[in-house]
MIVOKOL-101868 format. One record per residue (C-alpha): y, z, x. Coordinates in nm, 3 decimals. Layout:
<rs>
R    north       up     east
R        Y        Z        X
...
</rs>
This chain:
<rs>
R    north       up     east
R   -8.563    6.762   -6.165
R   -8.406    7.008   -6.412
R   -8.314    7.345   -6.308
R   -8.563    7.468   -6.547
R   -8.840    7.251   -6.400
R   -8.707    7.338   -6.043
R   -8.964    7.640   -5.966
R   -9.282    7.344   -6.009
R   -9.383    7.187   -5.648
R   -9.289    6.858   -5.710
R   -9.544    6.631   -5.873
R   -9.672    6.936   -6.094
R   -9.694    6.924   -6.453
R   -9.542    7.181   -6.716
R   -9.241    7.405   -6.756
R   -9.126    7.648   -6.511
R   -9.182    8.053   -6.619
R   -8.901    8.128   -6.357
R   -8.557    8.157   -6.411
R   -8.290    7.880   -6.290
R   -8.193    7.891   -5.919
R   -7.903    7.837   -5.783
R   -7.818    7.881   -5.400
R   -7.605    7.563   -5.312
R   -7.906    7.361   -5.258
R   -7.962    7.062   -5.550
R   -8.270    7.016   -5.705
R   -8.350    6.673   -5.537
R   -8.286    6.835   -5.217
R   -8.467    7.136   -5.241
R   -8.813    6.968   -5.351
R   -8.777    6.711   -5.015
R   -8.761    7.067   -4.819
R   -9.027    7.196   -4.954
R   -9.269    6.888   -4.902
R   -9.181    6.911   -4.548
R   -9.239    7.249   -4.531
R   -9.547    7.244   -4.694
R   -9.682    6.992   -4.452
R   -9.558    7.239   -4.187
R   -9.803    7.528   -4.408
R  -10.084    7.290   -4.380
R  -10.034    7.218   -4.015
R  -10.008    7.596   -3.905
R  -10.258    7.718   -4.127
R  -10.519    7.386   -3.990
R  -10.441    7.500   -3.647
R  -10.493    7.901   -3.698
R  -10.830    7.786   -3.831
R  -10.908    7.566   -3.559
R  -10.798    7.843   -3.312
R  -11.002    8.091   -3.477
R  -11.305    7.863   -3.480
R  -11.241    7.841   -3.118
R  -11.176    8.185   -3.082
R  -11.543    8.259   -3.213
R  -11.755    7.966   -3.059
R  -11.585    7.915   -2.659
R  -11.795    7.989   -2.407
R  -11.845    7.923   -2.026
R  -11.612    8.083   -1.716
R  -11.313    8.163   -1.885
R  -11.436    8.267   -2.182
R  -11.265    8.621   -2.166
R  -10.937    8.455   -2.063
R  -10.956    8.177   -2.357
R  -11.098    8.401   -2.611
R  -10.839    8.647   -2.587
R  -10.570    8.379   -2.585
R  -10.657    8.251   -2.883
R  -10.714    8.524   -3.081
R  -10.319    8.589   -2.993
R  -10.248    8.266   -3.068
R  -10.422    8.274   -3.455
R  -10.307    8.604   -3.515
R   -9.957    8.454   -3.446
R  -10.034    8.167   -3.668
R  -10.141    8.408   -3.951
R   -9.822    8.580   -3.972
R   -9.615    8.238   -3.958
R   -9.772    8.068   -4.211
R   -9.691    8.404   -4.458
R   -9.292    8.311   -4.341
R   -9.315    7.917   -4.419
R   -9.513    8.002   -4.727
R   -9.266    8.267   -4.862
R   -9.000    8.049   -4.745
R   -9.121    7.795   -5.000
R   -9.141    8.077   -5.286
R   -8.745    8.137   -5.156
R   -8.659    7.778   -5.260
R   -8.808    7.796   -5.606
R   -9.165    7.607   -5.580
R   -9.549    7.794   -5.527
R   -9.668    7.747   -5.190
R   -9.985    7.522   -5.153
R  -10.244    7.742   -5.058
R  -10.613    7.590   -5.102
R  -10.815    7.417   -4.854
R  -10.759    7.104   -5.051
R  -10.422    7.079   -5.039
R  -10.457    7.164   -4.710
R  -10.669    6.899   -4.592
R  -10.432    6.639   -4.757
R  -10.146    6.786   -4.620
R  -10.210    6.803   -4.272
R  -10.153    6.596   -3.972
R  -10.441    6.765   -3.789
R  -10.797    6.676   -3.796
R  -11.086    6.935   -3.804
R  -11.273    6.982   -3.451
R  -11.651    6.818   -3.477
R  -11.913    7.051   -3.354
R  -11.787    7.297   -3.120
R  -11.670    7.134   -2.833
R  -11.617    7.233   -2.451
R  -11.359    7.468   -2.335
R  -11.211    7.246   -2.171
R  -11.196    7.001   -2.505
R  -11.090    7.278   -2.713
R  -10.785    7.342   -2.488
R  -10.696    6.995   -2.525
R  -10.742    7.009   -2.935
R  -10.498    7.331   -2.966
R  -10.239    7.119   -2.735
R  -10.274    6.844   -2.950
R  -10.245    7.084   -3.289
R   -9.960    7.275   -3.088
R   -9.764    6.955   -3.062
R   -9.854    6.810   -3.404
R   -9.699    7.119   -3.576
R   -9.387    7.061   -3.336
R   -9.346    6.714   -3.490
R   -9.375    6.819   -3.816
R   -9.109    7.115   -3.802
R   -8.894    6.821   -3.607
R   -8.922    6.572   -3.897
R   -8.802    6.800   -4.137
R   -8.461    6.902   -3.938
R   -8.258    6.568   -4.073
R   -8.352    6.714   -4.408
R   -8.261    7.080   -4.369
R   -7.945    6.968   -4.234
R   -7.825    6.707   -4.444
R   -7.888    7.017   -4.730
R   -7.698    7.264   -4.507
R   -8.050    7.467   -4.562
R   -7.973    7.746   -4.246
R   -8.302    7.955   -4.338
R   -8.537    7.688   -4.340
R   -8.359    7.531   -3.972
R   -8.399    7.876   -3.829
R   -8.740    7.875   -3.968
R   -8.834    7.524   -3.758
R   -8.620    7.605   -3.494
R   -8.807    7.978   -3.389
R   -9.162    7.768   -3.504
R   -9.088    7.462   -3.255
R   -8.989    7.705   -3.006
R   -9.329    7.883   -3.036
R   -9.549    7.590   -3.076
R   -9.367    7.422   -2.783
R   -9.445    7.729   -2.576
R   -9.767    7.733   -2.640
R   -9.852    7.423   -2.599
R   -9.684    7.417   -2.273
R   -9.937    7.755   -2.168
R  -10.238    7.573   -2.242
R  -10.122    7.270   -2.111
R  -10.138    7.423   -1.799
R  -10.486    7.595   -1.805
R  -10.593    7.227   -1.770
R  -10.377    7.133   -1.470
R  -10.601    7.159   -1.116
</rs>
């Protein structure tokens, strides 16, 4: 990929509008990040609308408990996927941001009906941990491209997700 064409998410079609960058990151490089962080957009923005959902629909004795928890937890969510998506814009390439892409994107699946909430605990630990992995995956890259942004970008998200996960892991402990 030219440094002309470098501004285009790879796989896109058509010349670039933006000027050349050039920040010590090659081309090559550069579009690997962003594919991985991408997949890290679709994750986090899957899970803030899966919290959300939950947000709206739990019900039962802890209602106020989980409904307040994960309306904290989505309004996190919101705010990192601006970060990871402007983070993307930083390295040159538009963010995805439809539901399609989304959807074929992401390593999380969609909740059917509106579950328990006990169930929905265990689908936001699952999605927690799945966005975890992601960030993880991508570190080899980052690093081999001396990329500090983006590793301080999945190093403050794992450290979130893992924490989270960890706090609803242990609503389900008796």
């Amino acid at each position: 990929m030219s440094a002309k064409t470098a501004s285009k998410k790879p796989g896109s079609k058509g010349a670039s509008s933006e000027a050349a960058l050039d920040i010590g990151i090659n081309d090559e490089e550069r579009a690997r990040i962003v594919e991985g962080l991408s997949r890290l957009l679709a994750d986090t923005y899957t899970l803030y609308l899966k919290t959300h959902n939950f947000h709206w629909n739990v019900k039962g004795p802890m209602f106020n408990t989980l409904h307040l928890m994960f309306e904290t937890q989505y309004n996190e969510l919101a705010l990192a996927v601006d970060l990871i998506a402007e983070r993307i814009r930083a390295l040159g390439y538009p963010a995805p941001g439809t539901y399609s892409e989304f959807a074929r994107l992401t390593c999380i699946p969609e909740p059917e009906g509106v579950p328990h909430a006990e169930e929905m605990i265990v689908q936001l630990v699952e999605g927690q941990e799945a966005v975890v992995r992601t960030a993880r995956n991508l570190f080899p890259v980052v690093d081999a491209a001396r990329d500090e942004p983006s590793a301080d970008l999945l190093t403050q998200r794992m450290q979130v997700h893992e924490k989270t996960a960890w706090m609803l892991r242990s609503l389900l402990e008796s």
